[in-house]
C-alpha positions in Angstrom: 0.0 0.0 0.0 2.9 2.2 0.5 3.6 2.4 -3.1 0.2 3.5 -4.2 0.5 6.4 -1.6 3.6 7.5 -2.8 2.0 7.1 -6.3 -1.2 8.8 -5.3 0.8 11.9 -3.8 2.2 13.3 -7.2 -0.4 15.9 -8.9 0.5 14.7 -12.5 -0.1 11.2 -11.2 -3.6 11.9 -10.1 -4.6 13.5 -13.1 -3.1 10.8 -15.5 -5.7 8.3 -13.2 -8.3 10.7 -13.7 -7.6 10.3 -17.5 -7.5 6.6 -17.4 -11.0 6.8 -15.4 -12.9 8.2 -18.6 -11.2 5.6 -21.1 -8.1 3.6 -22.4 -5.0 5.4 -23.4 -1.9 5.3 -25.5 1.0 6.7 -23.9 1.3 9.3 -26.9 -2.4 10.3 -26.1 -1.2 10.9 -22.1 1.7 12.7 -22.7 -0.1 15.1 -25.3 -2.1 16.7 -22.3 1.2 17.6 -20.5 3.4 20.1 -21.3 6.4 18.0 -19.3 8.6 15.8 -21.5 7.4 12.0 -22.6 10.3 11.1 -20.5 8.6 12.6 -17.8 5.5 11.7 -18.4 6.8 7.7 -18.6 8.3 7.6 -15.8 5.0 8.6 -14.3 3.3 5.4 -15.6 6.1 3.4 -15.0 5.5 4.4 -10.9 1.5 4.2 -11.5 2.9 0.6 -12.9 4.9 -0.4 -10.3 2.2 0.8 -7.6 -0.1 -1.8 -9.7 -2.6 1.4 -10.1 -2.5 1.1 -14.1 -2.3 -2.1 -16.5 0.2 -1.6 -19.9 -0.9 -3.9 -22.8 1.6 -4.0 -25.5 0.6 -4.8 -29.0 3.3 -4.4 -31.7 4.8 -1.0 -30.9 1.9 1.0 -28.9 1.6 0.6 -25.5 -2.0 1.3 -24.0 -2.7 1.8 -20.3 -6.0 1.3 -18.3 -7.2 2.0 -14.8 -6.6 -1.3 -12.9 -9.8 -1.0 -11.0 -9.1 -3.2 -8.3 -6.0 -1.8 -6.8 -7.8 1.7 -7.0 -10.9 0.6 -5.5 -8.7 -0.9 -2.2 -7.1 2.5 -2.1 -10.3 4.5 -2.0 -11.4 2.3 0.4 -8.2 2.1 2.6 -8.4 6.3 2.1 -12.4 6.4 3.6 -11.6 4.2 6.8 -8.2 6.2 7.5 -10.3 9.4 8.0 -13.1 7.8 9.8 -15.9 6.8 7.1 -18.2 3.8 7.2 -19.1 1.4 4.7 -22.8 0.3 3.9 -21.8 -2.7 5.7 -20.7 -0.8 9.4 -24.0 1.7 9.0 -26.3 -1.0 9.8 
């Protein structure tokens, strides 16, 4: 979980997610909406990668990422209970 924090806490990060929350995206189509280099801008996936928040499917030579849901969904949860807030299943 540590990772995903650290992932979590860069700005550029979060709005990459936020990107990869409306639909599938090339790594050209990410770094187009930043005016940082592509270098930067990959080693930003590569530590969304490494957190396990995004998944990287290769085919031939484009590389497309997509929200791994799971991992995000156990962060947003892990985020709620740290500050105190209740699930459906602890309101009843």
């Amino acid at each position: 979980m540590k990772d995903v924090w650290n992932a979590m806490a860069d700005p550029t990060r979060r709005e990459i997610l936020s990107m990869l929350r409306k639909h599938d995206m090339t790594a050209g189509e990410i770094s187009d909406s930043f005016t940082v280099s592509g270098a930067t801008v990959s080693h930003h996936l590569k530590t969304l990668r490494e957190a396990g928040l995004i998944i990287a499917e290769k085919d031939k030579q484009t590389i497309t990422y997509s929200l791994n849901m799971t991992v995000f969904q156990d962060f947003l949860k892990g985020v709620a209970e740290a500050f105190g807030a209740k699930g459906e299943e602890n309101e009843k």
